[in-house]
C-alpha positions as CSV (number, residue, x, y, z in Angstrom):
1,X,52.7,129.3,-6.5
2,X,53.3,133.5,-5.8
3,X,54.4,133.4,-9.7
4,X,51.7,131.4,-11.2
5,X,48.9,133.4,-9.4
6,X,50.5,136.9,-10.1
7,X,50.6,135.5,-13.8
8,X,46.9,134.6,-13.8
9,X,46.2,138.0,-12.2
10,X,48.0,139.8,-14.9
11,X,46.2,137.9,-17.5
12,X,42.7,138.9,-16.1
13,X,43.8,142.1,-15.6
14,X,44.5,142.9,-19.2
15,X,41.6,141.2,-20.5
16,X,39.2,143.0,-18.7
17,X,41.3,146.3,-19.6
18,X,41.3,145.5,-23.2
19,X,37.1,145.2,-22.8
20,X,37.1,148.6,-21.3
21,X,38.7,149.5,-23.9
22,X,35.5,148.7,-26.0
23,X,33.7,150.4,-23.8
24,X,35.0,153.7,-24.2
25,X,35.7,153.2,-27.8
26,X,39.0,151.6,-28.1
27,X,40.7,149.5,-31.7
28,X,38.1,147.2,-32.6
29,X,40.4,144.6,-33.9
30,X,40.0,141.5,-32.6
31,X,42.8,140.3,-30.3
32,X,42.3,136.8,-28.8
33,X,43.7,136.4,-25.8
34,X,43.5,134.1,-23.4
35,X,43.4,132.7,-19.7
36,X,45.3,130.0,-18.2
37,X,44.6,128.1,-15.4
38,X,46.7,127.7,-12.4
39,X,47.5,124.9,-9.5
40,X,44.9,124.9,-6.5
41,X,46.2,125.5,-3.2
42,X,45.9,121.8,-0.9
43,X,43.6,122.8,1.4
44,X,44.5,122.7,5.1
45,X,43.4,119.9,7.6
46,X,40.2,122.2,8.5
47,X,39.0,122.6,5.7
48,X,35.8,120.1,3.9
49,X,36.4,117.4,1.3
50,X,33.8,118.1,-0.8
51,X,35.1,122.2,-0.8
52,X,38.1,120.9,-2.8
53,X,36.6,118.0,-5.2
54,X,36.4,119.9,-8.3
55,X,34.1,117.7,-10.4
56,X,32.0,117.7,-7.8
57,X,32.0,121.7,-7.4
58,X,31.2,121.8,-11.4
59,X,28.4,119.2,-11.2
60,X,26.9,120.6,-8.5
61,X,27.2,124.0,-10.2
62,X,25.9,122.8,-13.7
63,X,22.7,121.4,-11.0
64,X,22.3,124.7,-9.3
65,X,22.3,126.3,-12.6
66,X,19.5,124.5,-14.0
67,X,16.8,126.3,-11.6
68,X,17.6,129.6,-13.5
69,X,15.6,130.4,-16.3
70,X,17.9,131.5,-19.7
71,X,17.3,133.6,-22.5
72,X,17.8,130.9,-25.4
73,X,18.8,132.5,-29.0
74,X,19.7,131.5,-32.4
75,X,23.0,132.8,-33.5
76,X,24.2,132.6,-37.3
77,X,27.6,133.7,-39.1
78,X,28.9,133.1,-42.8
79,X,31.5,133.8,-44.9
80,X,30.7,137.1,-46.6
81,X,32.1,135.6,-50.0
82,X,30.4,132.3,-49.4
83,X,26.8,132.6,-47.5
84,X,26.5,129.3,-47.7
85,X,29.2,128.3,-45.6
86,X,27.2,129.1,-42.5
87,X,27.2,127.9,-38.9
88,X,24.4,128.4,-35.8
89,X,24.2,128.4,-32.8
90,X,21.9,128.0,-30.0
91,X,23.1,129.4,-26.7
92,X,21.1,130.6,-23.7
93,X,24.6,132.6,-22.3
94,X,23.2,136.0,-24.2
95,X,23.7,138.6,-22.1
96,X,23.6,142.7,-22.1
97,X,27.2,144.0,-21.3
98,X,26.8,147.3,-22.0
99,X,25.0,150.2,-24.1
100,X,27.1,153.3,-24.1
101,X,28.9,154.6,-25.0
102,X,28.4,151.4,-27.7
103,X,25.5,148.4,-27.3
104,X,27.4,145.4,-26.8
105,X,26.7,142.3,-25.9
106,X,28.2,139.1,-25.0
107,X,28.1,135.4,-24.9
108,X,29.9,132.3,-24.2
109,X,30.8,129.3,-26.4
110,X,31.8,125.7,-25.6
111,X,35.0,124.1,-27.0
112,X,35.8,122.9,-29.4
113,X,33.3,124.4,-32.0
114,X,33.1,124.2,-35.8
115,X,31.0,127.6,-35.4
116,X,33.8,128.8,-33.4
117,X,36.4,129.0,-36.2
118,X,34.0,130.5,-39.3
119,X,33.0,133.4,-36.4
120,X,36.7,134.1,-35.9
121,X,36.5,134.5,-39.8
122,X,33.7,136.3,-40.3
123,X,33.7,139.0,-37.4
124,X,29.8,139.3,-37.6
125,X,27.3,137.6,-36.7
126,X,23.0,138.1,-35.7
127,X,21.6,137.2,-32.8
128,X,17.8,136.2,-32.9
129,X,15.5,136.2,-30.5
130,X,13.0,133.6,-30.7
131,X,9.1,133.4,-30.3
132,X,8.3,131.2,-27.2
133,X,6.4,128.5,-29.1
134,X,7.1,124.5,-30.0
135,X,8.2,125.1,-33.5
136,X,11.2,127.5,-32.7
137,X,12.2,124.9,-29.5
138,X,12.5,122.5,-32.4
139,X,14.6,124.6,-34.8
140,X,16.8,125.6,-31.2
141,X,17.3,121.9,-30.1
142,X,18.6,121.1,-34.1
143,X,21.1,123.5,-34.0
144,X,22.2,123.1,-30.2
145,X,22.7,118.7,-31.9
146,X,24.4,119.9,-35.2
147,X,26.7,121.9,-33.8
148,X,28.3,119.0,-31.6
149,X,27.3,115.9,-34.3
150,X,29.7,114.1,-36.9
151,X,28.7,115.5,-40.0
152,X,26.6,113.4,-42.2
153,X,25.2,111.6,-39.3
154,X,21.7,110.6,-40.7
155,X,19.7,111.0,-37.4
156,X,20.2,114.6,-37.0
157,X,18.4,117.2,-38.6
158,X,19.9,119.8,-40.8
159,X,18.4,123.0,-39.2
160,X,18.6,124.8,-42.4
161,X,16.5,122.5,-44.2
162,X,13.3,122.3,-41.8
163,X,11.4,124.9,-43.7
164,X,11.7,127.9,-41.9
165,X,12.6,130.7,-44.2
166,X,16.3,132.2,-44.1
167,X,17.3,135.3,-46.0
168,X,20.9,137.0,-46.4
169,X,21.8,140.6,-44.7
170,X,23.6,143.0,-46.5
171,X,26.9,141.7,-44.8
172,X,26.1,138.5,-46.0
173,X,24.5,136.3,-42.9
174,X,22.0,134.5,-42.3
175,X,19.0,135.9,-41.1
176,X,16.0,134.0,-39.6
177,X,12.6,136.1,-40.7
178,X,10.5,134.5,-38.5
179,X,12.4,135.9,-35.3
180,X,10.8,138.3,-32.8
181,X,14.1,140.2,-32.7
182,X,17.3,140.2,-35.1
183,X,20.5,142.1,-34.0
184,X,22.9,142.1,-36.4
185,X,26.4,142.5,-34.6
186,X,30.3,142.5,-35.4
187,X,32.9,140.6,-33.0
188,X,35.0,143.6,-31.2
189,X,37.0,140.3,-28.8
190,X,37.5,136.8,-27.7
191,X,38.4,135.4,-24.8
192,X,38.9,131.5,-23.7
193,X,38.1,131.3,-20.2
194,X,38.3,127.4,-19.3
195,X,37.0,125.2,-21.6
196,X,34.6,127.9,-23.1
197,X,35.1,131.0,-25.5
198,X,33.6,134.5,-24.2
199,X,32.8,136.3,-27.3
200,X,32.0,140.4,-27.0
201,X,29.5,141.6,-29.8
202,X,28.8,145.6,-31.0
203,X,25.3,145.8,-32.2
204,X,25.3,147.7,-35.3
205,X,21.7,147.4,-36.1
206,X,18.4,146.1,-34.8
207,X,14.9,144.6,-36.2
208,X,12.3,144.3,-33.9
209,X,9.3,142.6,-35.2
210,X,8.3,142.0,-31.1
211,X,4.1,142.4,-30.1
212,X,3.1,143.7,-27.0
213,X,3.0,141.4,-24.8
214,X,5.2,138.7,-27.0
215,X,8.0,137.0,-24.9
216,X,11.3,135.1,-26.0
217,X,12.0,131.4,-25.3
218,X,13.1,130.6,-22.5
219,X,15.4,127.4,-21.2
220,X,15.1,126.1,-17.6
221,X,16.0,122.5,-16.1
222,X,16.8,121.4,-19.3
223,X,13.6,122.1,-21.2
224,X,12.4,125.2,-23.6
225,X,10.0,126.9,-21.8
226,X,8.1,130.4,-21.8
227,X,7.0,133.2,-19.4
228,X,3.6,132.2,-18.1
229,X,3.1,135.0,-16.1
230,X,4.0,138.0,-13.8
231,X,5.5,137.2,-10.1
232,X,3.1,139.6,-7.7
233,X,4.8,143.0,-7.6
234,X,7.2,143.6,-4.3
235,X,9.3,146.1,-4.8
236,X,9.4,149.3,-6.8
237,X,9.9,149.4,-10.8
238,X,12.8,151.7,-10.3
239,X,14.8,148.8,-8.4
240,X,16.1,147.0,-11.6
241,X,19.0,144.5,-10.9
242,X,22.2,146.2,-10.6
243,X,23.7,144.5,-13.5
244,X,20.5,146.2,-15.4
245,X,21.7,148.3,-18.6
């Protein structure tokens, strides 16, 4: 047991070395790596069933989640020399990891993918942020179906074709005009963490389209939702969360 814990310690040591190596400008090849689970300790007599049942633990978790309200995005890739071989993605697991001495960001993908594979290809990719309205909850929801759907299933919509206008960046993706926000971002490294992906991003260029006052979608308790207003001001503007870039 000694062994198999030092081993998984090892393993997140390096991987969280390798992403400060991003941080401070290290190779930006891509290196998967990856982490392996190991045996839980038997609990002692003391201790709770229901501190030990582990589908319980993750469906309690995946409940407890739900009150949180997400950031939900579009994200596209291609293959450079074939822009129509193209995946998306909606995920609401965007998150800031860092802006200097690089921007990059990060996000998390469920296994197994089809998207999964072309990103690993590709190495780029462009996140969009969406407007909070009906029509862009509908484009969201026929990607987040496609993505996990037989192909050729005739009750799922193809995402590409519901009329919303696409155009190709100059590194070949798919680009959504109508999005508030578009970063367009190459894969610096992977990491499969359970039955999950974490994917690290550098942001190599922005569009910002965003109004004052415009907000992104949003999903909470399993519906798209949107900021409907301001929570009455309690504490000072300079204390940010401390995971705030």
């Amino acid at each position: 047991m000694f062994n198999a814990s030092y081993a998984a310690c090892s393993a997140v040591e390096r991987s969280l070395s390798a992403v400060s190596g991003i941080i401070s400008g290290g190779s930006p090849l891509i290196r998967p790596s990856r982490f392996f689970s190991t045996s839980i300790p038997q609990p002692n007599s003391q201790s709770t069933p229901t501190s030990t049942n582990r589908p319980d633990a993750a469906e309690a978790t995946r409940i407890a989640m739900r009150s949180l309200p997400q950031p939900v995005v579009i994200i596209t890739t291609a293959d450079p020399n074939s822009p129509l071989n193209r995946r998306g993605l909606t995920l609401s697991s965007l998150t800031s990891l860092s802006l200097h001495p690089i921007p990059l960001l990060s996000f998390n993908i469920r296994l197994p993918s089809r998207a999964s594979g072309l990103l690993h290809r590709s190495g780029r990719f462009v996140v969009h942020i969406l407007p909070a309205s009906q029509r862009y909850a509908d484009l969201c929801a026929a990607f987040a179906t496609s993505e996990y759907t037989a192909s050729g299933d005739q009750d799922v919509k193809d995402p590409w074709a519901m009329g919303y206008e696409w155009k190709v960046s100059g590194e070949g993706q798919p680009v959504l005009e109508g999005a508030l926000v578009k970063m367009h971002c190459k894969v610096r490294r992977t990491v499969e963490v359970g039955d999950h992906e974490v994917w690290v991003g550098e942001v190599t260029k922005v569009n910002n389209s965003q109004k004052e006052g415009e907000y992104g979608l949003l999903y909470c308790d399993r519906k798209y939702r949107s900021v409907l207003g301001e929570l009455e001001e309690v504490t000072s503007e300079k204390e940010e969360p401390n995971d705030e870039p």
